[in-house]
mmCIF file of the N, C-alpha and C atoms, coordinates in Angstrom:
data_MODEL
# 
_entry.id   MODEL 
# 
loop_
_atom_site.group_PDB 
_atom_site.id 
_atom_site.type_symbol 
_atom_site.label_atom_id 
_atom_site.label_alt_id 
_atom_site.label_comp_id 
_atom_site.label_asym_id 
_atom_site.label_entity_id 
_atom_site.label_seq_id 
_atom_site.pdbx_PDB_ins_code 
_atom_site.Cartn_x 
_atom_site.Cartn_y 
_atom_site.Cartn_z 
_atom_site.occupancy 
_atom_site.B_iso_or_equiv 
_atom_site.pdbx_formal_charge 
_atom_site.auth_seq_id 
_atom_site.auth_comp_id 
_atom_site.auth_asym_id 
_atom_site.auth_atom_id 
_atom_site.pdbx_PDB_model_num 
ATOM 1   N N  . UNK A 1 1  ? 146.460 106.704 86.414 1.00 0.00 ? 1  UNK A N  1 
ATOM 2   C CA . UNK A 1 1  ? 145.229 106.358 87.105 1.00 0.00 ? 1  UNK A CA 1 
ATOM 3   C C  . UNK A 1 1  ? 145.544 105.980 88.547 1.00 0.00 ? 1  UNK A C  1 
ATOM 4   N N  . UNK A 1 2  ? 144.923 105.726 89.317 1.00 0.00 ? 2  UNK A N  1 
ATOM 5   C CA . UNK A 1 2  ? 144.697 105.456 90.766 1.00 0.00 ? 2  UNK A CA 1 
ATOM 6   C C  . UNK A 1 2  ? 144.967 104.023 91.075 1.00 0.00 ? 2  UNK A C  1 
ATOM 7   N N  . UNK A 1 3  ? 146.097 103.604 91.475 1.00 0.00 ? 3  UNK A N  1 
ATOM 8   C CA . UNK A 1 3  ? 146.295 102.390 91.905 1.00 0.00 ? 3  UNK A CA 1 
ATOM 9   C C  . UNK A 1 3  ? 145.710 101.962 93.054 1.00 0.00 ? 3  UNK A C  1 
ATOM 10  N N  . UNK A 1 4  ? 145.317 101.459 93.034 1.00 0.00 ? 4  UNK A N  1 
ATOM 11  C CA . UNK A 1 4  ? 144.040 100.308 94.021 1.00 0.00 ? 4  UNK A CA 1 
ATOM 12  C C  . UNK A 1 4  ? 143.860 98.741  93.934 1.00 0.00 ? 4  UNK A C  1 
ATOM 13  N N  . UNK A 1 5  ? 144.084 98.171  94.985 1.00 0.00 ? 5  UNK A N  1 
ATOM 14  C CA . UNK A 1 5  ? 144.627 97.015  95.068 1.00 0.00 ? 5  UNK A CA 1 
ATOM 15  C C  . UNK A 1 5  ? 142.675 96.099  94.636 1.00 0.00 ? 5  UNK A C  1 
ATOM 16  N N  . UNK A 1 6  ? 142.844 95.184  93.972 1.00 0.00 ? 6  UNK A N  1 
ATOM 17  C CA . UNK A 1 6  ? 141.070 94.238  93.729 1.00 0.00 ? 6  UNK A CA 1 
ATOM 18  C C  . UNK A 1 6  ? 140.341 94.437  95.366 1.00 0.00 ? 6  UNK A C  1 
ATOM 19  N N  . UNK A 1 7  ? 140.761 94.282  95.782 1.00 0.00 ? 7  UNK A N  1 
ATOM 20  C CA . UNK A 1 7  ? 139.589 94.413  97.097 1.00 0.00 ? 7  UNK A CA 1 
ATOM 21  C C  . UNK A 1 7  ? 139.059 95.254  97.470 1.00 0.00 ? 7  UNK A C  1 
ATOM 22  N N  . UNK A 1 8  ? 139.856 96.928  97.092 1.00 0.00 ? 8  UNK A N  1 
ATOM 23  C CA . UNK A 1 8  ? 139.546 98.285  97.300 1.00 0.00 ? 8  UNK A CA 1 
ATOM 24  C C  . UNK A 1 8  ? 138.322 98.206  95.969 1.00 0.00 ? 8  UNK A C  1 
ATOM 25  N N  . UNK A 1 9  ? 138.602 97.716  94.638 1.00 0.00 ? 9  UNK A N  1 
ATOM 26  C CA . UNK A 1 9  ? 137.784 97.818  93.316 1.00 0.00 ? 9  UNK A CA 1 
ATOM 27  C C  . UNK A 1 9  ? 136.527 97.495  93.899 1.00 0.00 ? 9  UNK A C  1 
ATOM 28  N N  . UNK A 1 10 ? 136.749 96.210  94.377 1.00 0.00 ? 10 UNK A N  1 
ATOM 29  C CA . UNK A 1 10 ? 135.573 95.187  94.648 1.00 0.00 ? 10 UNK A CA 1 
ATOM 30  C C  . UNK A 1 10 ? 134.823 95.664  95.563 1.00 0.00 ? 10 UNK A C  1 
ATOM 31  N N  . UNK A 1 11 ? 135.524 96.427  96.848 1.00 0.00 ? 11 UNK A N  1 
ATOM 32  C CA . UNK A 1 11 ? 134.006 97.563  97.896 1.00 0.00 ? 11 UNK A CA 1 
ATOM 33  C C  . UNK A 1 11 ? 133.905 98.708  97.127 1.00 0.00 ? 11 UNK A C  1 
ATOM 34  N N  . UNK A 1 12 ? 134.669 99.390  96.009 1.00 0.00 ? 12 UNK A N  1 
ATOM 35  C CA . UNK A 1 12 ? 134.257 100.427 95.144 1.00 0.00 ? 12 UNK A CA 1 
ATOM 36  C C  . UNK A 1 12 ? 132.916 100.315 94.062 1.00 0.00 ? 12 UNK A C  1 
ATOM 37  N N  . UNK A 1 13 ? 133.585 98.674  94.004 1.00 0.00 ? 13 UNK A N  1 
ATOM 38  C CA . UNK A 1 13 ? 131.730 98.298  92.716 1.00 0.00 ? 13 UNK A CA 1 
ATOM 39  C C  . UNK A 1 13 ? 130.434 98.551  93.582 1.00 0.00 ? 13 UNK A C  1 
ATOM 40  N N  . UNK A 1 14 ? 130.748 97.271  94.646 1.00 0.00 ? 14 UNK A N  1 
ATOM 41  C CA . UNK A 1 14 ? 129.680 97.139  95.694 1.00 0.00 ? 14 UNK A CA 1 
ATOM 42  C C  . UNK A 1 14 ? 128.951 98.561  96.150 1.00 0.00 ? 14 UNK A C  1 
ATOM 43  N N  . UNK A 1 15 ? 129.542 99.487  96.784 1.00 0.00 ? 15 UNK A N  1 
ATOM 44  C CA . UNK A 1 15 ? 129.249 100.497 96.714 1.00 0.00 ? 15 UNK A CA 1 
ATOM 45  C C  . UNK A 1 15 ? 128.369 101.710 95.545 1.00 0.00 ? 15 UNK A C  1 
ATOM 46  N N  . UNK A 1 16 ? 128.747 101.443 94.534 1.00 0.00 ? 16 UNK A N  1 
ATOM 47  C CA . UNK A 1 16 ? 128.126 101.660 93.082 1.00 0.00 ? 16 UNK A CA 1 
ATOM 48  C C  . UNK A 1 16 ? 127.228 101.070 92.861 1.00 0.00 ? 16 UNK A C  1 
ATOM 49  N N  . UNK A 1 17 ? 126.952 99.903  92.808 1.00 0.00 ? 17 UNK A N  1 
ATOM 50  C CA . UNK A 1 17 ? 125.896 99.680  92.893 1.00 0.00 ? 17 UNK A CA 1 
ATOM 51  C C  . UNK A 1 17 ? 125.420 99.395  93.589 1.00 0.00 ? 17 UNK A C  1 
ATOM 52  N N  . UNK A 1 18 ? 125.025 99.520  94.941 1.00 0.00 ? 18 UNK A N  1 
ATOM 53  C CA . UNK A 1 18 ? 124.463 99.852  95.757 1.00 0.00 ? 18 UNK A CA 1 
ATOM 54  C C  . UNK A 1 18 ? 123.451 101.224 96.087 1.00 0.00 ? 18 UNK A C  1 
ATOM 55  N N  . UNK A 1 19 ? 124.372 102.220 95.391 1.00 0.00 ? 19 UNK A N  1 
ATOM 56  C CA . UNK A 1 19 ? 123.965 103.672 95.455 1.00 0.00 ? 19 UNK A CA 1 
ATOM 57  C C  . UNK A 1 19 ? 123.010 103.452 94.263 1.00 0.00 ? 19 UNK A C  1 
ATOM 58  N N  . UNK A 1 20 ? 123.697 102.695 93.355 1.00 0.00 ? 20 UNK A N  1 
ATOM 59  C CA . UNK A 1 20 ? 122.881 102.644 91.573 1.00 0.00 ? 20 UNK A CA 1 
ATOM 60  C C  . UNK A 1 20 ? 121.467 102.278 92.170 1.00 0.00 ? 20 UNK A C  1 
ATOM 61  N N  . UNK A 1 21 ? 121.229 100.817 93.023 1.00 0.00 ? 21 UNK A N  1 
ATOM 62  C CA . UNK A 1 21 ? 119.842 99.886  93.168 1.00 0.00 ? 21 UNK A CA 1 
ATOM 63  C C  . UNK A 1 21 ? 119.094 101.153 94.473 1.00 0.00 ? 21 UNK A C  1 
ATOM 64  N N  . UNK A 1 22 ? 120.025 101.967 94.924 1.00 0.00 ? 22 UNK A N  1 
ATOM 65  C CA . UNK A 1 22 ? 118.748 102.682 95.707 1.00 0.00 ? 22 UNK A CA 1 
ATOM 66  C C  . UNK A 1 22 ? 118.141 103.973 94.956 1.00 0.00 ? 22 UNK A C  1 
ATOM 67  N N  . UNK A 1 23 ? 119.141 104.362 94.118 1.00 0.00 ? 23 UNK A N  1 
ATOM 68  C CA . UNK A 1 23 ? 118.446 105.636 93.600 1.00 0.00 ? 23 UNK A CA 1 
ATOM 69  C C  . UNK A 1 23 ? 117.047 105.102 92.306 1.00 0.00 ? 23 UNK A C  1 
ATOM 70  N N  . UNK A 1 24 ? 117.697 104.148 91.576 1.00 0.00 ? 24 UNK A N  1 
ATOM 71  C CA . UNK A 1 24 ? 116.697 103.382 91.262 1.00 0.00 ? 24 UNK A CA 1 
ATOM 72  C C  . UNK A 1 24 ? 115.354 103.527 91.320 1.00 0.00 ? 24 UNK A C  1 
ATOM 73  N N  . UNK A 1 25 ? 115.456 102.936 92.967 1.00 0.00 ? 25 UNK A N  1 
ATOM 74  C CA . UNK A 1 25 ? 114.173 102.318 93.615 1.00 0.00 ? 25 UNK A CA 1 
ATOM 75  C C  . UNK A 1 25 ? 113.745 103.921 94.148 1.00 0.00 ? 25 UNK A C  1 
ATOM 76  N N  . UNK A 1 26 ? 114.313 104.383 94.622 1.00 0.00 ? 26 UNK A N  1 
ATOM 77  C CA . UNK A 1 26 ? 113.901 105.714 95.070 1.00 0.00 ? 26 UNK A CA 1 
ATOM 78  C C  . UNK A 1 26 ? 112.793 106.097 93.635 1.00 0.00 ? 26 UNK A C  1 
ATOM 79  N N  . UNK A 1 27 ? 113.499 106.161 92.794 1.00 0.00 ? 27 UNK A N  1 
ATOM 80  C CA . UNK A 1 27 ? 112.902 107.476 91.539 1.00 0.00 ? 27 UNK A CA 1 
ATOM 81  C C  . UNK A 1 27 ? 111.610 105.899 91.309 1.00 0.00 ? 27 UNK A C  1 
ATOM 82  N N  . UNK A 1 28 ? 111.498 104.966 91.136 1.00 0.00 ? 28 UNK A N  1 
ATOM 83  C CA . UNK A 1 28 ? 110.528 104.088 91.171 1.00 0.00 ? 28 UNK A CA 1 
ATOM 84  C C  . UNK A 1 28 ? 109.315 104.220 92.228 1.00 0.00 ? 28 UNK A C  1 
ATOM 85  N N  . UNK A 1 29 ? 109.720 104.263 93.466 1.00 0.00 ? 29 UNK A N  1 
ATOM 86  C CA . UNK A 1 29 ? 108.720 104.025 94.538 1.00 0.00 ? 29 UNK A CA 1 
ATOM 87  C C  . UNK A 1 29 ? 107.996 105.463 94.895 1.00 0.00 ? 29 UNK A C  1 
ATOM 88  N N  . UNK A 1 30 ? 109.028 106.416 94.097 1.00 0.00 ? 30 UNK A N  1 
ATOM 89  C CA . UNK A 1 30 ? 107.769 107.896 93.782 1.00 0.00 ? 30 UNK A CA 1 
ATOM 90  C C  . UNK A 1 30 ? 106.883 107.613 92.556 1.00 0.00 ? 30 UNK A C  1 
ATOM 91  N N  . UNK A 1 31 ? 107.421 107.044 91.465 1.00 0.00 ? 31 UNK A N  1 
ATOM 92  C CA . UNK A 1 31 ? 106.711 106.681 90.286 1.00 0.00 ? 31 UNK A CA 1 
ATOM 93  C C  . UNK A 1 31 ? 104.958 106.071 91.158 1.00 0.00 ? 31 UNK A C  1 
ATOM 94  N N  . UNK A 1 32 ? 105.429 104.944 91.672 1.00 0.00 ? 32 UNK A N  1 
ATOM 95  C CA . UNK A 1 32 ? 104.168 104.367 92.149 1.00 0.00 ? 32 UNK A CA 1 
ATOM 96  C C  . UNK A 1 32 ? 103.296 104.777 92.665 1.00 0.00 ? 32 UNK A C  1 
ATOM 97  N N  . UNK A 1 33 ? 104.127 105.757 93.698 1.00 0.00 ? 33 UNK A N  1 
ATOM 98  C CA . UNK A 1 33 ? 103.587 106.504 94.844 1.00 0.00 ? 33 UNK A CA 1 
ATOM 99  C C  . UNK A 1 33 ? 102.284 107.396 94.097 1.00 0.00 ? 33 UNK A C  1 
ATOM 100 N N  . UNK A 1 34 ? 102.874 108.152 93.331 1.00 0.00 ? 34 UNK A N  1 
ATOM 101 C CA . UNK A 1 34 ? 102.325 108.821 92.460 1.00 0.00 ? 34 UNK A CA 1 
ATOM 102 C C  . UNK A 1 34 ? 101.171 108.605 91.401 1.00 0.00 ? 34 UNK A C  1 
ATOM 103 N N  . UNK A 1 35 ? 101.230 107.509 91.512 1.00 0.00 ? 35 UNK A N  1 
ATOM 104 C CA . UNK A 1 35 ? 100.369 106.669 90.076 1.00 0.00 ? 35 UNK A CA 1 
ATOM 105 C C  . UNK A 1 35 ? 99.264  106.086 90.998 1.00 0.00 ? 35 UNK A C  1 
ATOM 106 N N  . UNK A 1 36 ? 99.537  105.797 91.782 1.00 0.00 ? 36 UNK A N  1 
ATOM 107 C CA . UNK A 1 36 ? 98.563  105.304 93.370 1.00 0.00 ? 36 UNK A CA 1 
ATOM 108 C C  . UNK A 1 36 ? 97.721  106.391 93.815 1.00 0.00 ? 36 UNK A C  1 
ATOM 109 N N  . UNK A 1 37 ? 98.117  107.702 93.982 1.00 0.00 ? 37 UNK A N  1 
ATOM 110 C CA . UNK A 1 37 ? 97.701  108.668 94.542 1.00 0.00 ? 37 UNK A CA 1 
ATOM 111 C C  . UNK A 1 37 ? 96.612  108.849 93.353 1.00 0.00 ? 37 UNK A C  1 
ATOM 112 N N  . UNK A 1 38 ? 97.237  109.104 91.867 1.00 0.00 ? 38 UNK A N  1 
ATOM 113 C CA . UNK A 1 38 ? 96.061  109.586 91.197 1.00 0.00 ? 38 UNK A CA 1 
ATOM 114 C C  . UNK A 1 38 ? 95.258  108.428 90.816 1.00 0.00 ? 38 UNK A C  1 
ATOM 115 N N  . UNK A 1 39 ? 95.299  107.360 90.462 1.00 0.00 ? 39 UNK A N  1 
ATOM 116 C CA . UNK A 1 39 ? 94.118  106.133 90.590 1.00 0.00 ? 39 UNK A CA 1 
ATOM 117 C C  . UNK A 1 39 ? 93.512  106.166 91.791 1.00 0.00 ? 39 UNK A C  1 
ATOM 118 N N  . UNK A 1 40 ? 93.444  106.569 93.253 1.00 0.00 ? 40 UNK A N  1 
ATOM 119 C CA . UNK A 1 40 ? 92.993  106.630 93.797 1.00 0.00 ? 40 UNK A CA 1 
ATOM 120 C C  . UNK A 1 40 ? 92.294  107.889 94.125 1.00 0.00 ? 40 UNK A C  1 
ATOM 121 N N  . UNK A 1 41 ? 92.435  108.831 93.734 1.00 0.00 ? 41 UNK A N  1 
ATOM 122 C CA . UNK A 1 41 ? 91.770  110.148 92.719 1.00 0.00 ? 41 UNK A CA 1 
ATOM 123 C C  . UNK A 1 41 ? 90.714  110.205 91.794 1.00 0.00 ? 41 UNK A C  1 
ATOM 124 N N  . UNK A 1 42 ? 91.134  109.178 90.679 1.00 0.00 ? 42 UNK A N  1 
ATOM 125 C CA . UNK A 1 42 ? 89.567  108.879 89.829 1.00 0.00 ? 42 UNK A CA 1 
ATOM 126 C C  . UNK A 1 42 ? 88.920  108.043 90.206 1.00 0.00 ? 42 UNK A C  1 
ATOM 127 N N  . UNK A 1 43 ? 89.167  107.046 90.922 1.00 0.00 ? 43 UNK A N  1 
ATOM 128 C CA . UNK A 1 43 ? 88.402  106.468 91.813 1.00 0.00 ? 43 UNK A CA 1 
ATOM 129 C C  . UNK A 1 43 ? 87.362  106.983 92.888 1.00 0.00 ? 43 UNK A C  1 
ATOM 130 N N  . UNK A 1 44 ? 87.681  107.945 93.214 1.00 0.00 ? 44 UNK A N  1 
ATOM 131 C CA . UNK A 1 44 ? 86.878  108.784 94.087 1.00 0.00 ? 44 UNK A CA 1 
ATOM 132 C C  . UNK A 1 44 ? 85.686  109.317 93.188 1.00 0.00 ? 44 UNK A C  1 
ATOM 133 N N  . UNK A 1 45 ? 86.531  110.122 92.002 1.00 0.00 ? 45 UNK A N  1 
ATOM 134 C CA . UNK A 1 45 ? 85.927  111.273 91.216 1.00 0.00 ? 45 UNK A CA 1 
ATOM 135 C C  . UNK A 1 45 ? 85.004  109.887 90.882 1.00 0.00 ? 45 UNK A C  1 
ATOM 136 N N  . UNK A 1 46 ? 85.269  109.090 90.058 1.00 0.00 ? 46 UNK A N  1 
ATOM 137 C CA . UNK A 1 46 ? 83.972  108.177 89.059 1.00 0.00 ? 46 UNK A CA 1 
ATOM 138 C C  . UNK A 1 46 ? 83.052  107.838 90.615 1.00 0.00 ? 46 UNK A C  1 
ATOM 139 N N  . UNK A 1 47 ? 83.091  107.505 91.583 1.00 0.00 ? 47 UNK A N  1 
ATOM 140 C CA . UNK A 1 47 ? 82.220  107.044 92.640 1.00 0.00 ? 47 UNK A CA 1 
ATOM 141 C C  . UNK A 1 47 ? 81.295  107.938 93.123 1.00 0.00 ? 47 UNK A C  1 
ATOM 142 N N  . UNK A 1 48 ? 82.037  109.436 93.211 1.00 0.00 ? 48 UNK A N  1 
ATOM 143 C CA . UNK A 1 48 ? 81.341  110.675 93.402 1.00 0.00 ? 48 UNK A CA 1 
ATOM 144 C C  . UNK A 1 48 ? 80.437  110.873 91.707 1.00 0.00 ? 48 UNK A C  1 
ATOM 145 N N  . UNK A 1 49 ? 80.839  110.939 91.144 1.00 0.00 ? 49 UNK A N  1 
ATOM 146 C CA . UNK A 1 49 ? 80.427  111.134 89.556 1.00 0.00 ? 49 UNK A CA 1 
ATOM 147 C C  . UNK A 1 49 ? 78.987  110.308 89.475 1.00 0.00 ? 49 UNK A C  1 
ATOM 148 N N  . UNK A 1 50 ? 79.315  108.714 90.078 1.00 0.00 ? 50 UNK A N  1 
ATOM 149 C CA . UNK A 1 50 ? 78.386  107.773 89.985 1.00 0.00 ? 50 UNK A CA 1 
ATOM 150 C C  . UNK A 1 50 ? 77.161  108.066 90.813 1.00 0.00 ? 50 UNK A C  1 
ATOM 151 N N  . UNK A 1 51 ? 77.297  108.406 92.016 1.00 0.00 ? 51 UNK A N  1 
ATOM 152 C CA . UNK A 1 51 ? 76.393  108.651 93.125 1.00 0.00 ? 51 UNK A CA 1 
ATOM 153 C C  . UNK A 1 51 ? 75.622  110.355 92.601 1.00 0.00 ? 51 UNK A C  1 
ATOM 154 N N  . UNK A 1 52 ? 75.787  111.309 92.095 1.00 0.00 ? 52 UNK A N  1 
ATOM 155 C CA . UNK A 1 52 ? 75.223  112.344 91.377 1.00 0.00 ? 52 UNK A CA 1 
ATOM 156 C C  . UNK A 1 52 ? 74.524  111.820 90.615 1.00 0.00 ? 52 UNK A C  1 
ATOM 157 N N  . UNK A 1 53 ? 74.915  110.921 89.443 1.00 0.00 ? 53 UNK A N  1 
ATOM 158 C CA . UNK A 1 53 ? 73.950  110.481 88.324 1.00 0.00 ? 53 UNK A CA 1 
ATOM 159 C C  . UNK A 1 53 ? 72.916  109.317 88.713 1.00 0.00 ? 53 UNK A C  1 
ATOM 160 N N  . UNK A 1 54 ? 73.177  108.361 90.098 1.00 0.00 ? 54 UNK A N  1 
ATOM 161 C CA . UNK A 1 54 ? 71.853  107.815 90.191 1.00 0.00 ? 54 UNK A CA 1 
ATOM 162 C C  . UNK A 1 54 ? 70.979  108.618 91.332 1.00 0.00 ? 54 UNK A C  1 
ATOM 163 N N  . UNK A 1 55 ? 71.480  109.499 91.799 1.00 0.00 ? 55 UNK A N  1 
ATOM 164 C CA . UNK A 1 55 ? 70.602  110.705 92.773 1.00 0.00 ? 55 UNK A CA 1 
ATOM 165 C C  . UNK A 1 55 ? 69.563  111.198 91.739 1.00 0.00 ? 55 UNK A C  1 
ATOM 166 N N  . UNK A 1 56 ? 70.399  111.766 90.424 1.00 0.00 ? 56 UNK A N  1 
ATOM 167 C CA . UNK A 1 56 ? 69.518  112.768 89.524 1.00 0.00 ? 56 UNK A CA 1 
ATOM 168 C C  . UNK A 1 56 ? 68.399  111.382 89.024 1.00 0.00 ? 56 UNK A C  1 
ATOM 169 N N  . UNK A 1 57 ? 68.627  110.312 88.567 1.00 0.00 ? 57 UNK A N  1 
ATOM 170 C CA . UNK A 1 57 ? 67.508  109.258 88.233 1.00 0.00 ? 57 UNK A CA 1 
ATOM 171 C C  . UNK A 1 57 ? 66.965  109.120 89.242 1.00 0.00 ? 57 UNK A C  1 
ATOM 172 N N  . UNK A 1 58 ? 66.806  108.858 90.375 1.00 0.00 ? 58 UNK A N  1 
ATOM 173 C CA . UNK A 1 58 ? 66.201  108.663 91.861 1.00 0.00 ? 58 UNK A CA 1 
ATOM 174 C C  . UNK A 1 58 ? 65.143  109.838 91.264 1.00 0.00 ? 58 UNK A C  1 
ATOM 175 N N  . UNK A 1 59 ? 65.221  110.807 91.301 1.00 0.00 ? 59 UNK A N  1 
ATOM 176 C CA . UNK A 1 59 ? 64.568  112.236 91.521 1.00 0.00 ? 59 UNK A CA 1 
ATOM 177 C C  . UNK A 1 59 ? 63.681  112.205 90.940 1.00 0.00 ? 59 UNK A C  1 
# 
C-alpha cells in the first residue's frame, strides 16, 4: 500500500469529505430546485383552474 505519513491521511480525509458534503448538497439542492419548480406549477394550474370555475358561476 502507499505509505503516507498522518498528516498527508488527514488532508486526504478532509478532502473526501469535502468532495462527499458537496456532491451531496449538489444532488440535494437540484432535488429542491425541482420540487419548487413543480409546486410552483400546481400552484399556478389550481389558481388558473380556480379563476375558470368562478368565471363559469359568474356567467
Amino acid at each position: 500500500m502507499i505509505d503516507l505519513d498522518q498528516e498527508t491521511w488527514i488532508y486526504l480525509t478532509i478532502i473526501a469529505v469535502f468532495l462527499a458534503y458537496f456532491l451531496w448538497n449538489s444532488r440535494r439542492a437540484k432535488r429542491i430546485k425541482k420540487q419548487r419548480k413543480n409546486r410552483n406549477f400546481r400552484k399556478r394550474y389550481m389558481e388558473r383552474k380556480q379563476e375558470k370555475e368562478s368565471d363559469s358561476v359568474v356567467k
